[in-house]
N, C-alpha and C positions, 0 to 999 in steps of 0.2 A: 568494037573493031580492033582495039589496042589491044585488049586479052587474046585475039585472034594469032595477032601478030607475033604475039610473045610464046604462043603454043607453036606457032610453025617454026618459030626459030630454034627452040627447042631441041624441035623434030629434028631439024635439021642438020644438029649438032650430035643426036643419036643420043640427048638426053630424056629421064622420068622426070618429068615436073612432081616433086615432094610437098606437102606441107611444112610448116614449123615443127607441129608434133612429130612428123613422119622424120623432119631429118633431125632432130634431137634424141628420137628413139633408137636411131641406127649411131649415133655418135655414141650413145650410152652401150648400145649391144658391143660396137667395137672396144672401147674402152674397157669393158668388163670382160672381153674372151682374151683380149691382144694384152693388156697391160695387169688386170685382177689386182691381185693383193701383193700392198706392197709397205716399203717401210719409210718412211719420210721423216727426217730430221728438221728439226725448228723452232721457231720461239712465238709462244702462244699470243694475240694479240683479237680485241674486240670481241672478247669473251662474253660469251651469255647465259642466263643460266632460267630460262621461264620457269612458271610455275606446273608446266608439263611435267619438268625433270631434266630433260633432256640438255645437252650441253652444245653450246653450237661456238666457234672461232676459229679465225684463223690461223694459219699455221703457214710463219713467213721467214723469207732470211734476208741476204742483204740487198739482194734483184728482184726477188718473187714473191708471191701470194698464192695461198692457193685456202676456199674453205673446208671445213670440217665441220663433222654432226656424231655427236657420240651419247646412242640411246640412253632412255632412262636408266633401263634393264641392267643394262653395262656401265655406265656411269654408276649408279650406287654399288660397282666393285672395287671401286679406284681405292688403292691403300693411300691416297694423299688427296690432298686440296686441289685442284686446278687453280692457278690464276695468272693474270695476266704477264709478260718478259718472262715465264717458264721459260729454259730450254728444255723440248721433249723429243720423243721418237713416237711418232703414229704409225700402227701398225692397223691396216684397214684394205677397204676395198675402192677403185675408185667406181664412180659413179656419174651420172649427169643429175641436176636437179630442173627435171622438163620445164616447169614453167616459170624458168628464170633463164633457161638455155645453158646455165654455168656447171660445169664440174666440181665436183666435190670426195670427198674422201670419205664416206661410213668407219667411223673410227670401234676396232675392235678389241683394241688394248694400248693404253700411253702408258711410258714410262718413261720416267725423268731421264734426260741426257747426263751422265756422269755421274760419278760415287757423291759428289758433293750434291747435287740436284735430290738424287734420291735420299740422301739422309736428313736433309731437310725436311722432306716431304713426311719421311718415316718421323721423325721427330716433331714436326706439325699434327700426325695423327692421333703420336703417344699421349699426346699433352689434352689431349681431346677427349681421347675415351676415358684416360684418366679422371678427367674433370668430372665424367660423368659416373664413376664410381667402378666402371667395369674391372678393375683391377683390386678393387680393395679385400683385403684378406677375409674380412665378416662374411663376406658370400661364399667363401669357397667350401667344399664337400671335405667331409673326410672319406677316405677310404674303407671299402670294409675291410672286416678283419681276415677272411677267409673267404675271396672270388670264388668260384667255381667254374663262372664262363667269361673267358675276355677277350674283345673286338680290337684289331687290327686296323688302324684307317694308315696307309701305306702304300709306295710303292709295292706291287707283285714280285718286281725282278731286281733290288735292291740289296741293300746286303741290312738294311734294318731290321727287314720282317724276318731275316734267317737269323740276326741275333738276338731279336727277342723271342721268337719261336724256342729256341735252341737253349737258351736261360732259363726261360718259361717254364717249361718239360722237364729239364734236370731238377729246377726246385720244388717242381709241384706236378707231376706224371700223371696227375688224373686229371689234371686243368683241360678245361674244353675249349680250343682256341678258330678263332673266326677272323677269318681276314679279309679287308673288304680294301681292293686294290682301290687304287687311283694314281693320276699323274701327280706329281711333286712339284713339278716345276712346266714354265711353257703355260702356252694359250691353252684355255679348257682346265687347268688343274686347280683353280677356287673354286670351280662349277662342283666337281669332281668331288672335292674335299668336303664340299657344304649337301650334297646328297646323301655321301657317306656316313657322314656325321648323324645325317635324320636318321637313318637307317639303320644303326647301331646305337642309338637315342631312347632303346626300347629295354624294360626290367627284364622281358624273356627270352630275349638276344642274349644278354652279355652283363655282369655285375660291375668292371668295368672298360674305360674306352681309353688305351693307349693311341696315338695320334704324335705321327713323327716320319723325319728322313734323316737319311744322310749328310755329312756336311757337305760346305757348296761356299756360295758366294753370296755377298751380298744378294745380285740378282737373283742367283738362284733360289734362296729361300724366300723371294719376295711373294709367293702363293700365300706365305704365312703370316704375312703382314697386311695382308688384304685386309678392308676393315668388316667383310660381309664373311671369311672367314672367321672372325676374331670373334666379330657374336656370336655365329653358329657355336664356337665352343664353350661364349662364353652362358649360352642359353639351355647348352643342357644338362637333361635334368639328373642320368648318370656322373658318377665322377668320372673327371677325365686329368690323364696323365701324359704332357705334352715332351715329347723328347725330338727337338727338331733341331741339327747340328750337330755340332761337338760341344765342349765344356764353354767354348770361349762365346760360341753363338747363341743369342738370344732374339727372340722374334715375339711380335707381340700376341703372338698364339699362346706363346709361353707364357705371358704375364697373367691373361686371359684364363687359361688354364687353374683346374684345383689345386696338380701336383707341377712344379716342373723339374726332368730331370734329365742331364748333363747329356747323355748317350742313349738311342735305342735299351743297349743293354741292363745301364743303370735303372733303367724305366722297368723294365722287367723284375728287376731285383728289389725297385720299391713296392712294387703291384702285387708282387706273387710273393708266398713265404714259403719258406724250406719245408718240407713234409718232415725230415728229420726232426730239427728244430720243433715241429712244432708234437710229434710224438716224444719228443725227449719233452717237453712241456708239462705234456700231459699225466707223463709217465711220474716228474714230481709234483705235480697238483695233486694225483693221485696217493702219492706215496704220503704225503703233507694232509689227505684227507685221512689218511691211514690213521696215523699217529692223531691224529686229535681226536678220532672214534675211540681209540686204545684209550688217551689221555681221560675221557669224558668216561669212558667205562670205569676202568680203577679210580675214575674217583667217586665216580656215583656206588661202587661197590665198598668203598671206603668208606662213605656215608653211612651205609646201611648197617655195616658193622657196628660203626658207632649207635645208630639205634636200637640195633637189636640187642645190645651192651645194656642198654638202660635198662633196670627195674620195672618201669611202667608197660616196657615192649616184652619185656623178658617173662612178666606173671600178668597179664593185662587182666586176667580174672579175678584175680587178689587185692590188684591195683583197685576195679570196680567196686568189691565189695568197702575196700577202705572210704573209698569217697563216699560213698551209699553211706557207710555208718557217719563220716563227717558230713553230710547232707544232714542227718537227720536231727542231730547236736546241734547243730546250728538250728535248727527247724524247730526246735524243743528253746534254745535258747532265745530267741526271738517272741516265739509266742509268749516265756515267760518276762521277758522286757514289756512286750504289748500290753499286755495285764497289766504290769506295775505302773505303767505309762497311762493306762486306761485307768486307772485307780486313781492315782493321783489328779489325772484331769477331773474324773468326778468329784472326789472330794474339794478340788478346789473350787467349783461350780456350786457345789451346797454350798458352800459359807459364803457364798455371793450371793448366790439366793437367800441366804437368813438375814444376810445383813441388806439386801434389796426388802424385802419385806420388812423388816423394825424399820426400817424408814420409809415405808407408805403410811400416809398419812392416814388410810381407812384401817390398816391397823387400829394406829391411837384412838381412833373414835370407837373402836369395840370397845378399847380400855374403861370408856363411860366419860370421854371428851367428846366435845363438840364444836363445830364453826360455826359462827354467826357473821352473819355479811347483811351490809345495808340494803336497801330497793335499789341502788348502784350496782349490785353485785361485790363491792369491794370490802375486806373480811374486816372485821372489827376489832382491834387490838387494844383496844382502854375501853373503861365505862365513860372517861370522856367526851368519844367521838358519838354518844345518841343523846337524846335528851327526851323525857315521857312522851310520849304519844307516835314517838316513831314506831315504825312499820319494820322489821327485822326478819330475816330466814335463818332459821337454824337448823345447821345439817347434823343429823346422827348417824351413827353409822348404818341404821339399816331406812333410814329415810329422811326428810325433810320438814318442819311445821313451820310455820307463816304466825309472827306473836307480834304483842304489841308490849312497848316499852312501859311500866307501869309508874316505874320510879328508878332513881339512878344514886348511889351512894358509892365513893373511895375507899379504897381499903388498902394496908401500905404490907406489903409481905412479909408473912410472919405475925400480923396480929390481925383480931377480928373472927367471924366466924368463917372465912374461908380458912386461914389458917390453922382454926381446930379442928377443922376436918380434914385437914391434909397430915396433921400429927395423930390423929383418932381423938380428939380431943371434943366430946359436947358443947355446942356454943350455945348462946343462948335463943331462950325459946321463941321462935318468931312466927308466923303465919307461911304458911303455903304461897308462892306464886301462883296466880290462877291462869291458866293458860285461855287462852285468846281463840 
């Protein structure tokens, strides 16, 4: 009955009874058509950072509060750290968040509040990617020697891409030149920068990738110190030649970079080489080949002189015949050495041999000696070592007999009857041994 009452009063009033959702969705539709995008000064507070990515905190001054939520997407562009007593500027859209009823801000780009704000911020980056090697000089490209095709990532309507164009062309007129616009500066122009860069990232695009603007501010070159541009250049795989500012500005696009150079123009003049220069080059490479062919020829002709100079080159059939005859001199003297060398080896072999035979012992026993050795085997050298009835072997030289000892008598060298027989001398008359 109360629900009743509260629809009639309604009525009555000429109001639509809404839900929560229904009037939260129209507070968000107004907000978004009436108020949209806007820019909001403040100091960052109850910062968060989940493991979504995404960045969520407040953005407060010394009255107010109001939240903020700034994408993943968009959050990994940030050329600085968020954190907490930042002063920033949020640039965003507003919003409702339905089921908390609260308004909020979709943050599309912060940038620190004053020159001191952001050079911290830039100096918290440098220190960072540094750390992590992206600057160090062992990664960087060299250039090649002679581009042929080279990519412009640049503003279109600038005065850079007309002085490097312009530089370009004077020193090298058959350079093939490729420009591939973008914004520089402003919302949209890291997007912009880091497509560009894919895009000319390629060997059959472009040999290489100049990448630059004009000077500016602080802010303004702050596209170049995004940290999602600074890979992009620092990740490709062409050389890249960064010319962003004047002499005095540097961005860490620049550090990032292979080549970095002072001016648009300067950049051109490192990238591209004179066509003169480089035909005047050639022209004494050429001239320098000249002379060392000349050089190599008179003196390989100078050689030959001297060869054909010599005797041996000069009659080489005369020359032939001479060795031939000393060939053969030698060939005649040798074999005659051999011989006399073969001669003397024989003859010294004979009188080895004669003298090896007078001392074989089966010689002597031709002579009409003999060995007698015991039933031991061992030779008998006196008539002391038998005594009659031994058993004796006596070898001659053409055989062996088996005897027995009959009797044993001394006899002293030089007398008796062995000794007249060794002088020719008849001893006296005695009986035969009778052999056994």
């Amino acid at each position: 009955m109360g629900t009743a009452m509260s629809d009639a009063a309604a009525r009555a009033f000429g109001l639509r009874i809404l839900t929560v959702s229904q009037l939260n969705d129209q507070v968000k539709q107004c907000l978004e058509e009436r108020v949209g995008t806007v820019a909001v000064a403040g100091e960052v507070a109850d910062l968060a950072r989940p493991k979504s990515g995404h960045l969520y905190f407040t953005l407060c001054d010394a009255r107010a509060q109001v939240r903020a939520v700034m994408w993943r997407g968009t959050a990994e562009r940030l050329p600085f750290a968020l954190r907490d007593g930042m002063k920033i500027i949020v640039v965003g859209e507003t919003t409702v968040y339905g089921p908390r009823g609260s308004y909020q801000i979709i943050a599309a780009e912060i940038v620190p509040r004053g020159i001191g704000e952001l050079k911290r911020a830039l100096e918290e980056l440098t220190r960072r990617l540094r750390a992590e090697g992206l600057f160090d000089p062992a990664r960087k490209k060299a250039l090649p020697f002679l581009p042929l095709r080279l990519a412009v990532v640049t503003s279109a309507t600038g005065a850079a891409v007309h002085d490097i164009i312009r530089t370009a062309l004077a020193r090298f007129p058959a350079l093939a030149i490729r420009v591939l616009p973008v914004r520089v500066q402003g919302s949209g122009a890291p997007e912009e920068i880091i497509r560009a860069l894919a895009r000319a990232d390629d060997p059959a695009v472009c040999d290489v990738i100049l990448l630059g603007r004009g000077g500016g501010s602080l802010e303004d070159l702050s596209a170049f110190n995004v940290e999602a541009v600074v890979r992009a250049v620092a990740a490709c795989r062409l050389p890249v030649v960064s010319c962003v500012g004047h002499e005095t500005d540097t961005t860490l696009s620049d550090l990032a970079a292979d080549v970095r150079a002072s001016t648009p123009t300067r950049a051109a003049e490192i990238a591209v080489p004179v066509l003169e220069d480089l035909l005047d080059r050639l022209a004494a490479l050429c001239a320098r080949a000249a002379r060392a062919a000349s050089g190599v020829r008179d003196a390989c002709a100078s050689d030959l002189a001297l060869l054909a100079a010599r005797p041996a080159l000069a009659e080489p059939d005369r020359r032939l015949k001479d060795l031939g005859q000393y060939v053969d001199e030698l060939a005649s003297r040798l074999e005659d050495g051999l011989c006399r060398v073969g001669q003397k080896v024989y003859n010294s072999l004979d009188l080895r041999v004669s003298r090896l035979r007078s001392l074989n012992p089966l010689a002597t026993l031709g002579r009409g000696f003999t060995v007698t050795r015991d039933r031991a085997g061992r030779v008998l050298r006196s008539a002391r070592s038998v005594v009659p009835g031994d058993r004796v072997e006596i070898r001659f030289a053409d055989g062996v007999c088996d005897a027995e000892v009959r009797a044993c008598r001394e006899e002293i060298l030089g007398t008796g009857e062995g000794a007249a027989a060794l002088q020719g001398r008849p001893g006296p008359a005695r009986g035969r041994r009778r052999r056994t």
